[in-house]
Biopython code that builds the backbone (N, CA, C, O; Angstrom):
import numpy as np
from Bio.PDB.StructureBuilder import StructureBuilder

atoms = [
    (1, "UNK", "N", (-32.735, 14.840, 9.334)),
    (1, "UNK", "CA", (-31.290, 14.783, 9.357)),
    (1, "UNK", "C", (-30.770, 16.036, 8.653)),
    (1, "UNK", "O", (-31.168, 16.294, 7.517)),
    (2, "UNK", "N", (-29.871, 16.849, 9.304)),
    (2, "UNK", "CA", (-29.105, 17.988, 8.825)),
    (2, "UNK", "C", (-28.300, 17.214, 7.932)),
    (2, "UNK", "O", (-27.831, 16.076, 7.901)),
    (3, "UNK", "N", (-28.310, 18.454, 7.066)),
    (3, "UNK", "CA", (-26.607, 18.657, 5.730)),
    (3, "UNK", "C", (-25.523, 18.282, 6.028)),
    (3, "UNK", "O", (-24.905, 17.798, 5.079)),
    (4, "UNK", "N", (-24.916, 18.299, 7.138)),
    (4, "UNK", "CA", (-23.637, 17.883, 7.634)),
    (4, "UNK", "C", (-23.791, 16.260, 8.090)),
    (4, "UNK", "O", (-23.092, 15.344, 7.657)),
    (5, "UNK", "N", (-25.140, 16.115, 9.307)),
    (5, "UNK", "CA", (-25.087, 14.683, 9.852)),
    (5, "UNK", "C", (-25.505, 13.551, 8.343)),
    (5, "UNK", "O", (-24.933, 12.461, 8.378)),
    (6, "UNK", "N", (-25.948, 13.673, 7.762)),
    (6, "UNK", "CA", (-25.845, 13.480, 5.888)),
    (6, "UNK", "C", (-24.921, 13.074, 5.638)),
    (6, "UNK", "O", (-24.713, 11.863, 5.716)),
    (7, "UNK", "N", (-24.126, 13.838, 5.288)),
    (7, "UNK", "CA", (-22.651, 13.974, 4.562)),
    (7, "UNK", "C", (-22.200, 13.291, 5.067)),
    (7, "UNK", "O", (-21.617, 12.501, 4.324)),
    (8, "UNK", "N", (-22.038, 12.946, 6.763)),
    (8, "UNK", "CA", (-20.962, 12.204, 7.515)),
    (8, "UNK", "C", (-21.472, 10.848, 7.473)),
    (8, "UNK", "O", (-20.769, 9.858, 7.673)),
    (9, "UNK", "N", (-22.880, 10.821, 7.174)),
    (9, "UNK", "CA", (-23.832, 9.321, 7.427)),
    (9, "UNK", "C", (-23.281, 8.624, 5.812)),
    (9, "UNK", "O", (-22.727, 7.533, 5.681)),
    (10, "UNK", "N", (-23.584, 9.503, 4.812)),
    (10, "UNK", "CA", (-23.082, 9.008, 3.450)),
    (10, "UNK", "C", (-21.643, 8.630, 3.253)),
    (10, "UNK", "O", (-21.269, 7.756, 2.471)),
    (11, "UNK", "N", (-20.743, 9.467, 4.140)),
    (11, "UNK", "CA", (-19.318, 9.239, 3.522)),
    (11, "UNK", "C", (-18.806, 7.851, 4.357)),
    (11, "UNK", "O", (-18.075, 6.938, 3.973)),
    (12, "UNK", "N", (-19.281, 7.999, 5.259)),
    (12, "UNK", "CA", (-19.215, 6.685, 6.137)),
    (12, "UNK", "C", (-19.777, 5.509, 5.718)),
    (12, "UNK", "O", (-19.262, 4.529, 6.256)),
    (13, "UNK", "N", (-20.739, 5.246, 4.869)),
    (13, "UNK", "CA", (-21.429, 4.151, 4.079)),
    (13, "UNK", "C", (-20.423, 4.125, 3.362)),
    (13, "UNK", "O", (-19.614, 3.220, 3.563)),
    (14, "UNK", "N", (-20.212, 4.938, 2.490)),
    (14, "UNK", "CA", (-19.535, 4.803, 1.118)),
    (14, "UNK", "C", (-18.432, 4.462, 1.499)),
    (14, "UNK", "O", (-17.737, 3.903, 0.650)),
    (15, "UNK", "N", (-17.993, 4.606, 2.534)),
    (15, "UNK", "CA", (-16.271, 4.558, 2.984)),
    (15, "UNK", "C", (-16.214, 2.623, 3.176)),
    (15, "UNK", "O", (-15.412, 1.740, 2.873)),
    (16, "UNK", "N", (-17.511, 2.689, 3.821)),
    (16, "UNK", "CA", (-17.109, 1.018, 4.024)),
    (16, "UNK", "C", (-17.319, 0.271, 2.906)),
    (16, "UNK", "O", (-16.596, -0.657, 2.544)),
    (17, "UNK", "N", (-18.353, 0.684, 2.322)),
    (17, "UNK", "CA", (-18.909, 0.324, 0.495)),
    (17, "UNK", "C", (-17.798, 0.061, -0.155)),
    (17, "UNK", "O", (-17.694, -1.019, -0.738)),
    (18, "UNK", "N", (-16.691, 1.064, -0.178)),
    (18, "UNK", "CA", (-15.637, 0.917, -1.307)),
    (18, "UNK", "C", (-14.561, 0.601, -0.551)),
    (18, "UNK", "O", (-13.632, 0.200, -1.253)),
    (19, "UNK", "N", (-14.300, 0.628, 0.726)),
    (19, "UNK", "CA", (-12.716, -0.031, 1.169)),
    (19, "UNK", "C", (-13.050, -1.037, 2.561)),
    (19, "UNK", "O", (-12.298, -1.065, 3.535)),
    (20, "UNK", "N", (-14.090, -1.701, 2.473)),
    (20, "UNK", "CA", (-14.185, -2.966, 3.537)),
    (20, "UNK", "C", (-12.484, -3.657, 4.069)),
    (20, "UNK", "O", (-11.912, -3.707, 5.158)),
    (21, "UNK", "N", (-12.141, -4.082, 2.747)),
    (21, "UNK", "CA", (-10.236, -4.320, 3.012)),
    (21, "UNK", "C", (-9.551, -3.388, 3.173)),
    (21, "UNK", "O", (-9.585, -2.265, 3.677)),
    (22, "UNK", "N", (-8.346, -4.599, 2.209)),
    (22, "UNK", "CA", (-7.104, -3.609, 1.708)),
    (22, "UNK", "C", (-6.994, -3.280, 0.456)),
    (22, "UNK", "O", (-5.971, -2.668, 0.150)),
    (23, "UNK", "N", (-8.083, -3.610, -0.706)),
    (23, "UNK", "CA", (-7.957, -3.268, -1.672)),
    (23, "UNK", "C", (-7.973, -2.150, -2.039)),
    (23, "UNK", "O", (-8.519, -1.433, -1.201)),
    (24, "UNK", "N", (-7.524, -1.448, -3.190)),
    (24, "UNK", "CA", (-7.189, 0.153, -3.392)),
    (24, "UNK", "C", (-7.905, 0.200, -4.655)),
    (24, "UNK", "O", (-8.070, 1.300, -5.182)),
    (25, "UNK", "N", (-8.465, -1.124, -5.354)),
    (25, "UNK", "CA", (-9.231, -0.537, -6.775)),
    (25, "UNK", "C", (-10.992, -1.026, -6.437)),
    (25, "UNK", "O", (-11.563, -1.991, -5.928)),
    (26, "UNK", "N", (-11.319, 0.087, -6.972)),
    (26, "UNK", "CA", (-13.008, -0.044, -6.895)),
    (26, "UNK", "C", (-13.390, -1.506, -7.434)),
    (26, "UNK", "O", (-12.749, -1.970, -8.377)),
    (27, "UNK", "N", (-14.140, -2.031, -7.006)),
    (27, "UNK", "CA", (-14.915, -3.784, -7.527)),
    (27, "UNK", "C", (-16.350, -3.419, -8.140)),
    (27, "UNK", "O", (-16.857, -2.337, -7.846)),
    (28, "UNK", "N", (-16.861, -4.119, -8.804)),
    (28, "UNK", "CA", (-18.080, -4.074, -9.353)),
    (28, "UNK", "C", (-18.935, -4.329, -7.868)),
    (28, "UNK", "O", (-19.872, -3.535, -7.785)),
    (29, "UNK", "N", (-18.838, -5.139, -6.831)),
    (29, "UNK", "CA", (-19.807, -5.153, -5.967)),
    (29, "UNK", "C", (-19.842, -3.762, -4.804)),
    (29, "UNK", "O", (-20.896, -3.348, -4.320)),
    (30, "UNK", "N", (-18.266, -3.084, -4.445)),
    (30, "UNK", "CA", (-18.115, -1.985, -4.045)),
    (30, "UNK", "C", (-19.164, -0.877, -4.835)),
    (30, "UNK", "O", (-19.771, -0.193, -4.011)),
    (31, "UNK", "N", (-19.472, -0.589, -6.131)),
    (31, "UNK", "CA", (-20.004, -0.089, -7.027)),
    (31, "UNK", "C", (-21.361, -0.118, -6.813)),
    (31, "UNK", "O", (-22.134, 0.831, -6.687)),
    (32, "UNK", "N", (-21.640, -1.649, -6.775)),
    (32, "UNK", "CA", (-23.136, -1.784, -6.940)),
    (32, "UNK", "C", (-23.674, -0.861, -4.955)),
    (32, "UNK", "O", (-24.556, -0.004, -4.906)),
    (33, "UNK", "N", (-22.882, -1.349, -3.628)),
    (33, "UNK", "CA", (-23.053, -1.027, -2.477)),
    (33, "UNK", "C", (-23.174, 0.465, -2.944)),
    (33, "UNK", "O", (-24.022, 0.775, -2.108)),
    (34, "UNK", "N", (-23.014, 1.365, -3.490)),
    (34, "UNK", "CA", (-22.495, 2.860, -3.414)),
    (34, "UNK", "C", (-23.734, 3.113, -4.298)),
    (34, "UNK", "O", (-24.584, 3.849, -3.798)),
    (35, "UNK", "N", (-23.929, 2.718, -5.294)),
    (35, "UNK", "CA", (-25.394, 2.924, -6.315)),
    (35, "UNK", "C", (-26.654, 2.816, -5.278)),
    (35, "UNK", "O", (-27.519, 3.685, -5.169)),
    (36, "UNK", "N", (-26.615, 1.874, -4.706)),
    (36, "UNK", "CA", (-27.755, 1.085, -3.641)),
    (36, "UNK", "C", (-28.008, 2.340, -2.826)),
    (36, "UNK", "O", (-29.158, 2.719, -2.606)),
    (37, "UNK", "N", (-26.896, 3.014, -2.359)),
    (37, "UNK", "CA", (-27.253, 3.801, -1.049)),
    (37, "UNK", "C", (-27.611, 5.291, -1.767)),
    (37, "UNK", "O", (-28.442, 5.962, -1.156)),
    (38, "UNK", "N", (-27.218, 5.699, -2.651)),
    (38, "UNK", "CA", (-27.885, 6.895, -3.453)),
    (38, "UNK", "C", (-28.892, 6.126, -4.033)),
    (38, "UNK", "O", (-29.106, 7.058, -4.807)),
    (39, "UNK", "N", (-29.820, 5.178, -4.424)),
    (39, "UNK", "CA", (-31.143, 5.303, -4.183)),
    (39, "UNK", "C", (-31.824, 5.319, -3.011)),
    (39, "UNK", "O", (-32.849, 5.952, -2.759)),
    (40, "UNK", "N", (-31.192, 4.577, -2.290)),
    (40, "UNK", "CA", (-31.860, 5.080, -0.757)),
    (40, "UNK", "C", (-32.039, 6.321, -0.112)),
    (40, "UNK", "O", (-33.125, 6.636, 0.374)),
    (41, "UNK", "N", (-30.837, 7.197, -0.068)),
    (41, "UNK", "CA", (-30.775, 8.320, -0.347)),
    (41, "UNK", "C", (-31.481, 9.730, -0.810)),
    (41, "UNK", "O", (-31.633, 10.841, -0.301)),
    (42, "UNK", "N", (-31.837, 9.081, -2.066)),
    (42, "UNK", "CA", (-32.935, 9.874, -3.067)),
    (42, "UNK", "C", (-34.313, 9.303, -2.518)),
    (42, "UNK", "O", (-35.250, 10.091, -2.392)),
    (43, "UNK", "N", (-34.478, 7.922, -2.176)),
    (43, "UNK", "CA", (-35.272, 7.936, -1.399)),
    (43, "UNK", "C", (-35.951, 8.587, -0.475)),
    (43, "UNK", "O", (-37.147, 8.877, -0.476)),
    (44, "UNK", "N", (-35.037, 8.830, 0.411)),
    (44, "UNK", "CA", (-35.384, 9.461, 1.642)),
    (44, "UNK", "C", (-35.731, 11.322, 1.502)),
    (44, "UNK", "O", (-35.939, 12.070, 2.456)),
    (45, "UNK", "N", (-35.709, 11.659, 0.218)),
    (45, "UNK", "CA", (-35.627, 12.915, -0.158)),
    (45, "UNK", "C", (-34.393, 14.357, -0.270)),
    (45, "UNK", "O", (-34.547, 15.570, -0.121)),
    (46, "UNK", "N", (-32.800, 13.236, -0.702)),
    (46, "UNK", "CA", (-32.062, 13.762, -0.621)),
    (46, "UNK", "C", (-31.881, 14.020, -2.318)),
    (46, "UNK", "O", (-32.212, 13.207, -3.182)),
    (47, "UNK", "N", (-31.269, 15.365, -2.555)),
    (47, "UNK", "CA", (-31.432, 15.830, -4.108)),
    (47, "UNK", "C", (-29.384, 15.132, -4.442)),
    (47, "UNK", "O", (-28.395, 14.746, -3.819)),
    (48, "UNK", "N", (-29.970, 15.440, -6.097)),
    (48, "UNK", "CA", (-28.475, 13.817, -6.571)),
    (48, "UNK", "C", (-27.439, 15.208, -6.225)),
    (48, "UNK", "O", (-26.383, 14.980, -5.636)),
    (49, "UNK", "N", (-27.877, 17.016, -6.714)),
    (49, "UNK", "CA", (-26.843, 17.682, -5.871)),
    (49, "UNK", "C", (-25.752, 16.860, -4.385)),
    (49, "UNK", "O", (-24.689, 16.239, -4.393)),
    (50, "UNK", "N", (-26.610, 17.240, -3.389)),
    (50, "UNK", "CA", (-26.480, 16.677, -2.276)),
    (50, "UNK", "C", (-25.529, 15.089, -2.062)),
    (50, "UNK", "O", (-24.528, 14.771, -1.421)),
    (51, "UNK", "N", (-26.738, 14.193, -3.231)),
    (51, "UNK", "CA", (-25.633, 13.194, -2.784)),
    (51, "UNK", "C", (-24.314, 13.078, -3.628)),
    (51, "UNK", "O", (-23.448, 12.259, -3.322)),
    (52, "UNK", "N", (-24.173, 14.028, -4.832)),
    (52, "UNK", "CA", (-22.601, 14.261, -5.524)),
    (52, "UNK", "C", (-21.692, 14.425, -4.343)),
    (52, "UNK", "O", (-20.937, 13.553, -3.913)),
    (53, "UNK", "N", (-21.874, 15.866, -3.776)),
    (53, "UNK", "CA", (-21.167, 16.523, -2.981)),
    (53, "UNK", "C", (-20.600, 15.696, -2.325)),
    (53, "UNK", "O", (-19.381, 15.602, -2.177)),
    (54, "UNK", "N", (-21.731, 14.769, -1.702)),
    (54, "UNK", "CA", (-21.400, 13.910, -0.088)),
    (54, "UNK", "C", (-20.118, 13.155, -1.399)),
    (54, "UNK", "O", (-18.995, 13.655, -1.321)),
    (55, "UNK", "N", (-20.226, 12.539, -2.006)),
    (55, "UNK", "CA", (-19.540, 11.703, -2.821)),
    (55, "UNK", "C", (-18.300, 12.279, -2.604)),
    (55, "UNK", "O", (-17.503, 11.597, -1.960)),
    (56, "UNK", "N", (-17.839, 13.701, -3.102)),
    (56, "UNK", "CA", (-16.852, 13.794, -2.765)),
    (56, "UNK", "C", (-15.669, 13.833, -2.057)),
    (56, "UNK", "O", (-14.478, 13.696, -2.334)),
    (57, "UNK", "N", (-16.510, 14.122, -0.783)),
    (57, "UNK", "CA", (-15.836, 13.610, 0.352)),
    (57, "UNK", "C", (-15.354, 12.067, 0.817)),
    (57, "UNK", "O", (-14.648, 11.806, 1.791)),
    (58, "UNK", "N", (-15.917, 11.134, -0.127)),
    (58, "UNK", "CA", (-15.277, 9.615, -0.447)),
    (58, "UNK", "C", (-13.983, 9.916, -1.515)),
    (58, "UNK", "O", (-12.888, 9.369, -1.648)),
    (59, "UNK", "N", (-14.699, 11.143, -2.264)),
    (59, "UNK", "CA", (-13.498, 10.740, -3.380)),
    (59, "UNK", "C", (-12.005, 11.130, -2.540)),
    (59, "UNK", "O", (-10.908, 10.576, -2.615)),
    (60, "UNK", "N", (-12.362, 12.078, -1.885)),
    (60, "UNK", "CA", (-11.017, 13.045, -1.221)),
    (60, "UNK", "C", (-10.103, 12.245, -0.319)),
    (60, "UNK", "O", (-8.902, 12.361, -0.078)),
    (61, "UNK", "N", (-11.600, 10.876, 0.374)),
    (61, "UNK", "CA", (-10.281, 10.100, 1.144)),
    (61, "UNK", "C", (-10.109, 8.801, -0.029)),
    (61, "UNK", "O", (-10.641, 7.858, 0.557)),
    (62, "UNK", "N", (-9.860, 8.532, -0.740)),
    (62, "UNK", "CA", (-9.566, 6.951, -1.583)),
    (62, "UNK", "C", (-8.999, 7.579, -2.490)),
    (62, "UNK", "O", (-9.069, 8.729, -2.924)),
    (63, "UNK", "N", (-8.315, 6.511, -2.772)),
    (63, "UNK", "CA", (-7.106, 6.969, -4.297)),
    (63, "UNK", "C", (-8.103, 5.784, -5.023)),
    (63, "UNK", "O", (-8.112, 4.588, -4.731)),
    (64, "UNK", "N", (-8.830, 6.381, -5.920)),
    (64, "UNK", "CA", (-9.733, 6.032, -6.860)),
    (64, "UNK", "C", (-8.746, 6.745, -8.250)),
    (64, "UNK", "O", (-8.328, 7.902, -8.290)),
    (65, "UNK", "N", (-8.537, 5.610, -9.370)),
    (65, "UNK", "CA", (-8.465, 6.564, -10.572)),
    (65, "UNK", "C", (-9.261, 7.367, -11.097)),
    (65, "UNK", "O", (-10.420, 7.456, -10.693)),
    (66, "UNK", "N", (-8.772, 8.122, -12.126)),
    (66, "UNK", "CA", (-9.942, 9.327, -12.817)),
    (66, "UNK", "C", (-11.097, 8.115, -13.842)),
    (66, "UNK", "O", (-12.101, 8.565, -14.396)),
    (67, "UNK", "N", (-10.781, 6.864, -13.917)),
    (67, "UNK", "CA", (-11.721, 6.202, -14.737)),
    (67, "UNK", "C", (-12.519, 5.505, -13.635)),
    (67, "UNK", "O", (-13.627, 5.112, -13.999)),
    (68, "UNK", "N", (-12.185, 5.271, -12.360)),
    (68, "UNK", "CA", (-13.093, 4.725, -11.402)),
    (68, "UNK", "C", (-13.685, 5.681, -10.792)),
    (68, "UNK", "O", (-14.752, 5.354, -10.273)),
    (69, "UNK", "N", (-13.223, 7.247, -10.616)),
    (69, "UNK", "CA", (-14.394, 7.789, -10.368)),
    (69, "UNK", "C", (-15.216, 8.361, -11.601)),
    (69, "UNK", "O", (-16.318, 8.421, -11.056)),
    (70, "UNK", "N", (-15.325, 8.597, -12.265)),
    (70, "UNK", "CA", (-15.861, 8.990, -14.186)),
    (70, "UNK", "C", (-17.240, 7.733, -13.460)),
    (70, "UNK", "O", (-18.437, 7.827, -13.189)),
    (71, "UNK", "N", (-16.387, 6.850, -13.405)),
    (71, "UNK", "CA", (-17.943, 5.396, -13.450)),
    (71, "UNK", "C", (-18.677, 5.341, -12.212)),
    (71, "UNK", "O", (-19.725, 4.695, -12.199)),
    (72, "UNK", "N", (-18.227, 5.999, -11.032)),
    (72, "UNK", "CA", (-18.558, 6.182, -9.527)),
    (72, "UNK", "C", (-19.797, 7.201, -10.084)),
    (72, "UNK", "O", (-20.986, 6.898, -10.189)),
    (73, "UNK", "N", (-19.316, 8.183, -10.329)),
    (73, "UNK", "CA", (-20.621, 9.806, -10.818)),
    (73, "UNK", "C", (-21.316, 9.574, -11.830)),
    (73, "UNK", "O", (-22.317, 10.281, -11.946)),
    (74, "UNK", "N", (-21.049, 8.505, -12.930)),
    (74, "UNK", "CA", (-22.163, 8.287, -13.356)),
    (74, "UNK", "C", (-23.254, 7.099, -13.019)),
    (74, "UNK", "O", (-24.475, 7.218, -13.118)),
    (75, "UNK", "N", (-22.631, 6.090, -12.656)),
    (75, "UNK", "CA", (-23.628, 5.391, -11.885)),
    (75, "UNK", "C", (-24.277, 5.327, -11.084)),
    (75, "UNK", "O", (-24.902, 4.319, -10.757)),
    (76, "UNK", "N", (-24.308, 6.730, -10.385)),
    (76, "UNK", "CA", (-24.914, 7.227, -9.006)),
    (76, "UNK", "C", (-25.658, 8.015, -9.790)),
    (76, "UNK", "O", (-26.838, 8.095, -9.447)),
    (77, "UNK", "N", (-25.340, 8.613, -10.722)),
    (77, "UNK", "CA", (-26.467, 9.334, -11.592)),
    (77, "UNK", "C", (-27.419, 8.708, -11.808)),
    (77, "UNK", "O", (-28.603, 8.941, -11.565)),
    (78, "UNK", "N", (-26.730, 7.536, -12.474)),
    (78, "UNK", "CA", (-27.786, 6.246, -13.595)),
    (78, "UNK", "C", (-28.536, 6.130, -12.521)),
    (78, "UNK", "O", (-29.694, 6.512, -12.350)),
    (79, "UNK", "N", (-27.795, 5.566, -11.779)),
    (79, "UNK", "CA", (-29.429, 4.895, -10.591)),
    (79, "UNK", "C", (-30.176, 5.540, -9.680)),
    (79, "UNK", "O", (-31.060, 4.896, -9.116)),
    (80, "UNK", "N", (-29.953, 7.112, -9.310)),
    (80, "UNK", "CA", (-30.499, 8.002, -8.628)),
    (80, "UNK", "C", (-31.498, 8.741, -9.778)),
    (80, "UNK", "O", (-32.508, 9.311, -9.365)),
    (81, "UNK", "N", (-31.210, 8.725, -11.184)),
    (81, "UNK", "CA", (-32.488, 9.600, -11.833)),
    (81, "UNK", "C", (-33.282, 8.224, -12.206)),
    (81, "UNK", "O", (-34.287, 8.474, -12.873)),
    (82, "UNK", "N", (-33.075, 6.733, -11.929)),
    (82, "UNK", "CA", (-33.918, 5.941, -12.465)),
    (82, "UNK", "C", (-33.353, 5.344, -13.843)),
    (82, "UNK", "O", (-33.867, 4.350, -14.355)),
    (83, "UNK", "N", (-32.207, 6.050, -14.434)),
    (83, "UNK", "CA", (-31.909, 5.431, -15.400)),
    (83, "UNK", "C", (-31.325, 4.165, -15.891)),
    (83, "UNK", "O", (-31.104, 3.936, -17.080)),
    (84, "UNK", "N", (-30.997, 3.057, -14.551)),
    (84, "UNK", "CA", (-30.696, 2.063, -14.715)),
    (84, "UNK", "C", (-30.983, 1.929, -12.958)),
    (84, "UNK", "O", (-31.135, 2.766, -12.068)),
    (85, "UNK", "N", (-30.966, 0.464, -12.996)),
    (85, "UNK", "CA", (-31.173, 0.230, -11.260)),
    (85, "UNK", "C", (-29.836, -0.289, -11.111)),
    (85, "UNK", "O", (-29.090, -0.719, -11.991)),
    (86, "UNK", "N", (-29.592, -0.161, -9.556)),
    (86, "UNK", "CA", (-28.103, -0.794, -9.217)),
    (86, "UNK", "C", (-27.769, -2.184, -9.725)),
    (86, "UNK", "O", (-26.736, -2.479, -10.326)),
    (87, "UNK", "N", (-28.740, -2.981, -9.421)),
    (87, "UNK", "CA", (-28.713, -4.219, -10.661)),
    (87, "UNK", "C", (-28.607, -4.071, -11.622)),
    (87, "UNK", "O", (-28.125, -5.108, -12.078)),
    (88, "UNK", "N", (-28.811, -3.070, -12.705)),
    (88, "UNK", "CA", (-28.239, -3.208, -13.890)),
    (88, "UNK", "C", (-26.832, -2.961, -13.725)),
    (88, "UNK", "O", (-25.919, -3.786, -13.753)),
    (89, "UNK", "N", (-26.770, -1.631, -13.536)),
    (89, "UNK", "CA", (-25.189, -1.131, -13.148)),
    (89, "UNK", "C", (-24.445, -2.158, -12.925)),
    (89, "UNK", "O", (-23.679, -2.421, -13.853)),
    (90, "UNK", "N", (-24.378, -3.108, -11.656)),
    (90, "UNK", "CA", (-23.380, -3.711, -11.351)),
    (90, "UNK", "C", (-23.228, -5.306, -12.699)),
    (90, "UNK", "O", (-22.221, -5.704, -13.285)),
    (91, "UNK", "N", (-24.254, -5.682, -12.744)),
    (91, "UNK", "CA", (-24.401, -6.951, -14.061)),
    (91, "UNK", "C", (-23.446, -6.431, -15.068)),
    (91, "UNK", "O", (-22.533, -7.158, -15.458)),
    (92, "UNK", "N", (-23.619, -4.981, -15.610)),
    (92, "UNK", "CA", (-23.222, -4.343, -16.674)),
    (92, "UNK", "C", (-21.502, -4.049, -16.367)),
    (92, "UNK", "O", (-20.574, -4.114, -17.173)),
    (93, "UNK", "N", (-21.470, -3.692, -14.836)),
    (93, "UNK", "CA", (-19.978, -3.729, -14.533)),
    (93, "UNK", "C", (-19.176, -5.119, -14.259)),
    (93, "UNK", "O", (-17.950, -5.152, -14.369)),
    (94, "UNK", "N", (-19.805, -6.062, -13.960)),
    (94, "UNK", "CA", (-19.429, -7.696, -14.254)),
    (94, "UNK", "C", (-19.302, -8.145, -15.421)),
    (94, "UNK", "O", (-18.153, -8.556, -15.576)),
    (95, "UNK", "N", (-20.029, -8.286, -16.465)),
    (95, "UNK", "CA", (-20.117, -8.493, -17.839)),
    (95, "UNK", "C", (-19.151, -7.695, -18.950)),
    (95, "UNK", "O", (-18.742, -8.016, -20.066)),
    (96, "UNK", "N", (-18.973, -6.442, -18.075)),
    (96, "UNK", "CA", (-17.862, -5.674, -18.806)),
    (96, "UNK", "C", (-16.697, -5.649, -18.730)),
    (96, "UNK", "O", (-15.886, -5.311, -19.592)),
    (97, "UNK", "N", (-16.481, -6.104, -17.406)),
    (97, "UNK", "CA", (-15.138, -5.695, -16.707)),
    (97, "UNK", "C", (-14.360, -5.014, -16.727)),
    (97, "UNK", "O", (-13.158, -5.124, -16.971)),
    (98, "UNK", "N", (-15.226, -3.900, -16.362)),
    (98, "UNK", "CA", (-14.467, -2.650, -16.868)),
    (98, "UNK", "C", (-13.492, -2.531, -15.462)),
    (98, "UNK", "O", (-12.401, -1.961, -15.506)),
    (99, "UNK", "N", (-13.975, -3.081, -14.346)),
    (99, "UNK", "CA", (-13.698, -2.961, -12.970)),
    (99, "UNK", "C", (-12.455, -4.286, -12.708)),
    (99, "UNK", "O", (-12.314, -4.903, -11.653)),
    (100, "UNK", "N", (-11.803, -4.449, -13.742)),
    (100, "UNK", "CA", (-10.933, -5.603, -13.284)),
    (100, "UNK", "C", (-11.788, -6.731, -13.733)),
    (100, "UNK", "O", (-12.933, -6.413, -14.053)),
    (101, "UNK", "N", (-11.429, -8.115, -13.830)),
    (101, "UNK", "CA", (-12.066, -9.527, -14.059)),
    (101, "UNK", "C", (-12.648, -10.201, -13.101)),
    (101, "UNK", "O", (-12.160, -10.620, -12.051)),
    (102, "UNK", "N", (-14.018, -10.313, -13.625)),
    (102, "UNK", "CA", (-15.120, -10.993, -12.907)),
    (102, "UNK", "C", (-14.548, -11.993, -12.481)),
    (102, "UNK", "O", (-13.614, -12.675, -12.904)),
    (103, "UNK", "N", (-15.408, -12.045, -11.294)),
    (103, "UNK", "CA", (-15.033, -13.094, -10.614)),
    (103, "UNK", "C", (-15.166, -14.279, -10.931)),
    (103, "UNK", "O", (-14.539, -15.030, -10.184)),
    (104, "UNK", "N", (-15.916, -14.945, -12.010)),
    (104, "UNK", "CA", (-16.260, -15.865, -12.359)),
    (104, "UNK", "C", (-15.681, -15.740, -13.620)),
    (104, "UNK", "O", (-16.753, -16.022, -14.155)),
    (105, "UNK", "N", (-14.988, -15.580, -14.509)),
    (105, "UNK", "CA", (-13.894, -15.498, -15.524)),
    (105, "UNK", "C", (-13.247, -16.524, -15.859)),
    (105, "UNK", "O", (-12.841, -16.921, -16.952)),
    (106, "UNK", "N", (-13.160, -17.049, -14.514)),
    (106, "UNK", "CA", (-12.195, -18.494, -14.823)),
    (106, "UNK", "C", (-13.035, -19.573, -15.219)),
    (106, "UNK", "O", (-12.613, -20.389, -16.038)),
    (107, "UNK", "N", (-14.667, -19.713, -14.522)),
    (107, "UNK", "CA", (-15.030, -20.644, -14.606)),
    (107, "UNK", "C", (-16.195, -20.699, -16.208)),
    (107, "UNK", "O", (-17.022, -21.558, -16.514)),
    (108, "UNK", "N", (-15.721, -19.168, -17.088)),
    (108, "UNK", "CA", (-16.213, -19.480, -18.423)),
    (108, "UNK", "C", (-16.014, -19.877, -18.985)),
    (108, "UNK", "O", (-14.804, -20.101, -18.969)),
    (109, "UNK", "N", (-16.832, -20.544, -20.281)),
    (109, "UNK", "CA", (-16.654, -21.273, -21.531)),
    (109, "UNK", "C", (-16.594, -20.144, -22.280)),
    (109, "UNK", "O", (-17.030, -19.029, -21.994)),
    (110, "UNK", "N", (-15.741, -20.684, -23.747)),
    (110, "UNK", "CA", (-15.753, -19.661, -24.924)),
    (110, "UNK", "C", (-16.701, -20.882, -25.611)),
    (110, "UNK", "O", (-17.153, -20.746, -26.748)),
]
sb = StructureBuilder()
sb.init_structure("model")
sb.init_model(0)
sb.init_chain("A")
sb.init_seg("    ")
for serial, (resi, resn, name, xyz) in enumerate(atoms, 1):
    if name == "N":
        sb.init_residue(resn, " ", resi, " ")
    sb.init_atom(name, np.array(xyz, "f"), 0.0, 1.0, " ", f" {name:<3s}", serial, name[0])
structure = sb.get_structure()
């Protein structure tokens, strides 16, 4: 696969990864879909260069804030050098909520 058919194969994942709806703010499971495919990615022998770049071309079409993408580039980091797996990432973005309130929020005990 060429540099370009890449780019268009990635931005097109990522495009459905992060805007399946109508929602306009990134979700922890949008997050975890986008981590998943830059290990696949790196898998397949694409360098995290390469898959930044492609990234940007998601960032250019979505109105992502500067704190949802900050957590987009590093969690594609985290899980493309091995430093956390997309399962951690996303647990860690549920548990945190940094991404808005878990979905299951309501049904906790204090």
């Amino acid at each position: 696969m060429n540099t370009n058919t890449f780019r268009r194969a990635l931005v097109g994942a990522w495009l459905l990864a992060l805007y399946p709806g109508a929602s306009a703010a990134l979700t922890c499971e949008q997050l975890f879909a986008v981590v998943q495919e830059a290990v696949r990615y790196r898998d397949q022998g694409y360098s995290l260069s390469q898959v930044l770049t492609a990234l940007k071309g998601v960032e250019a079409e979505n109105k992502l804030t500067k704190a949802e993408l900050d957590l987009l580039h590093k969690s594609v980091s985290a899980s493309y050098l091995s430093q956390a797996s997309p399962e951690e990432i996303t647990l860690e973005c549920v548990n945190s909520g940094v991404l808005g309130k878990p979905k299951n929020a309501d049904s906790r005990r204090d």
